[in-house]
N, C-alpha and C positions, 0 to 999 in steps of 0.2 A: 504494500500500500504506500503510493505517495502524500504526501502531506504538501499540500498546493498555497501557496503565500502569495496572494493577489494584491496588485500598488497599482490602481488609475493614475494616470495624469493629472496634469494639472488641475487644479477648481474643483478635485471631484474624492468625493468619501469611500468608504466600501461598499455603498449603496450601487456607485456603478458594474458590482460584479451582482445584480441582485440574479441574473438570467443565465449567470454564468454558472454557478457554483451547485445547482442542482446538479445540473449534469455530469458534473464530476464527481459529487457525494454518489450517483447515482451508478457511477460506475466501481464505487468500493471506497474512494481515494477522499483523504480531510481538505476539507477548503477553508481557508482563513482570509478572506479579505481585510484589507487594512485599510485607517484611515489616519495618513499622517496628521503632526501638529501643526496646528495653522490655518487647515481646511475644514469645509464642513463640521461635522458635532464638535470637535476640536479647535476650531478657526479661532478661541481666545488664546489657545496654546500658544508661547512663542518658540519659535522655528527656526531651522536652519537646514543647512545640507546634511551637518554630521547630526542633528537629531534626526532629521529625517533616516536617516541609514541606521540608526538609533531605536526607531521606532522599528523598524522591520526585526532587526537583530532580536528586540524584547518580544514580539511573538514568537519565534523562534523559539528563543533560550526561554522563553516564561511558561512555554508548554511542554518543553524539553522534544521540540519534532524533531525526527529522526527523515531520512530518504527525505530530504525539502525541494519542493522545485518554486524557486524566487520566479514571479513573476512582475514586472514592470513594465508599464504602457509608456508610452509617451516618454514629457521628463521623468518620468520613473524609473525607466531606465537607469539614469545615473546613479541613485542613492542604491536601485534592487540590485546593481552591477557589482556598488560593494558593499552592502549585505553581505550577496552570494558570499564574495572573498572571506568575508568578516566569520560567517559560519562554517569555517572548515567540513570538517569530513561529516557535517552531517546534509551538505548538499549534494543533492542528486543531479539538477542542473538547471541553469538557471535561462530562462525562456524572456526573450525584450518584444513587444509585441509595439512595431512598428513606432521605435522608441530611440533619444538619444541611447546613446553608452558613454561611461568614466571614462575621462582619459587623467590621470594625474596631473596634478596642480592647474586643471583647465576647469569650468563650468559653464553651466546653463548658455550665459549670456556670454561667451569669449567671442563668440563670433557676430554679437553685437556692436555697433559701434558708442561709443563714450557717451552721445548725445543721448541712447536710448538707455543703456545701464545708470546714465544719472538721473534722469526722469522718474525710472524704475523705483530706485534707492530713495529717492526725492519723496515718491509718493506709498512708499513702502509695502504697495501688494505690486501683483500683478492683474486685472481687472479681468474678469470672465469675458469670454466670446457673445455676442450677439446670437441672435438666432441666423443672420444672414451668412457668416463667417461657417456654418455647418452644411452651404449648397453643394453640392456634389459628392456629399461622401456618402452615399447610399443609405443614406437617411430618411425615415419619413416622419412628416410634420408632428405628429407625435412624440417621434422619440427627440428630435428637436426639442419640443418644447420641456421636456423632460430633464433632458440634458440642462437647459437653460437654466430650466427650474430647479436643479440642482445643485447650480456650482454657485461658487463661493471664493470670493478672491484670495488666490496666492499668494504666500510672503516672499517678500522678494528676498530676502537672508539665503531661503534657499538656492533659489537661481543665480544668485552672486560668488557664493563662498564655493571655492576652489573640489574638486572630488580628491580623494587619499587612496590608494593603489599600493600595495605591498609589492605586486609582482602584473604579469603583463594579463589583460584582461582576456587574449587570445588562450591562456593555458587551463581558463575552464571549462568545464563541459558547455555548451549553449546551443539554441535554438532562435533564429531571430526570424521573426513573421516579420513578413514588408506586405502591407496593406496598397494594392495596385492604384486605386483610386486616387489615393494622395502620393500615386508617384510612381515610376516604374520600375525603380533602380535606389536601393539602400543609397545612405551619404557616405562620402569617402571613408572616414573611419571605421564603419562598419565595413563594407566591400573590403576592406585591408584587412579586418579581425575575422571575414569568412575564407581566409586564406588557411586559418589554423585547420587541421583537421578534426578538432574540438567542435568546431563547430559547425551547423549546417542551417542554408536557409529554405523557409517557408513561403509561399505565395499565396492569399489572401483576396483574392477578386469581391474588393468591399474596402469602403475609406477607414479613414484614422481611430474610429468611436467604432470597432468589431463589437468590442463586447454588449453593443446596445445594436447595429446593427444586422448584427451575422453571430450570434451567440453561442449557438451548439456547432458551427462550422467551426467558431473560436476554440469552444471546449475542445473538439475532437483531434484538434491541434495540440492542445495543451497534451491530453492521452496519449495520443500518438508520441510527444515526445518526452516520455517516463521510457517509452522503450528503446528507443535512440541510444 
């Protein structure tokens, strides 16, 4: 049995695995959605990168999971990236679902330019999507408004402060789904991290929001790779 460790993106609690995590319980395997500090029920929490990588590690180590597969959407990527590292041998492998990845002493916002990282800093979240910013990614107005109606501004601490890396991100196990709609080719650092043979990628025909989108396509992704 795996023990499945679900991180949304940005603006979003563990409410956005609510369609996901049946179908994994239902195939044998625990699902723990998380909801960092800062966002949603937590959004008084104050936050940063290393709590957020903080907050994954304490479901982990707080239920003592064993066989964990780190899952991380979006920016989640980053902090579930090291997690993964952070929990040694009790990760099975850690899955980025159409998501940045850590690179050491780089974050969120490196590839920002100054004018937008100050503004960011300035005004201290980062502000939810509109409902128009969700057109094309295989969405319907429902789950739009869902979405919408869900999130919750981002602290910017996290998208600012640097990711921490022991060792190269290529040397563990991983799975990265690239959601076709928002794009048809991972970003260079990933395309260079699926050169490891650790790792292998996924194809997704459905935008960046699977898990409200394409839910049991997503799950069966997730299944499929415990056995990887």
């Amino acid at each position: 049995m795996a023990e499945f460790v679900l991180v949304a993106g940005a603006w979003l609690g563990s409410w956005a695995w609510n369609e996901v995590v049946p179908e994994l319980t239902a195939a044998g395997h625990g699902a723990h959605p998380v909801t960092l500090s800062g966002v949603a029920e937590k959004s008084a929490v104050p936050a940063g990168q290393a709590i957020h990588v903080q907050d994954i590690v304490d479901v982990v180590e707080g239920a003592d999971l064993r066989e964990v597969v780190v899952v991380g959407h979006s920016y989640s990527g980053i902090p579930a990236g090291q997690a993964a590292e952070r929990i040694g041998d009790r990760l099975a492998r850690a899955v980025f679902v159409d998501s940045n990845v850590p690179t050491d002493g780089e974050s969120f916002t490196s590839v920002w330019s100054e004018a937008q990282v100050a503004a960011l800093t300035e005004r201290g979240f980062w502000p939810p999507l509109t409902a128009e910013d969700y057109a094309g990614q295989g969405l319907s107005d429902a789950e739009i408004a869902r979405i919408v109606g869900g999130s919750t501004p981002h602290p910017a601490a996290s998208l600012t402060e640097p990711a921490v890396l022991s060792r190269p991100l290529g040397e563990l196990p991983a799975t990265y789904i690239k959601c076709l709609l928002d794009g048809d080719t991972p970003s260079p650092d990933v395309v260079e991290l699926l050169k490891s043979d650790r790792w292998n990628l996924v194809e997704l025909n459905t935008g960046h929001w699977p898990m409200f989108s394409q839910p049991k396509e997503l799950a069966t992704i997730l299944l499929d790779a415990v056995k990887a």
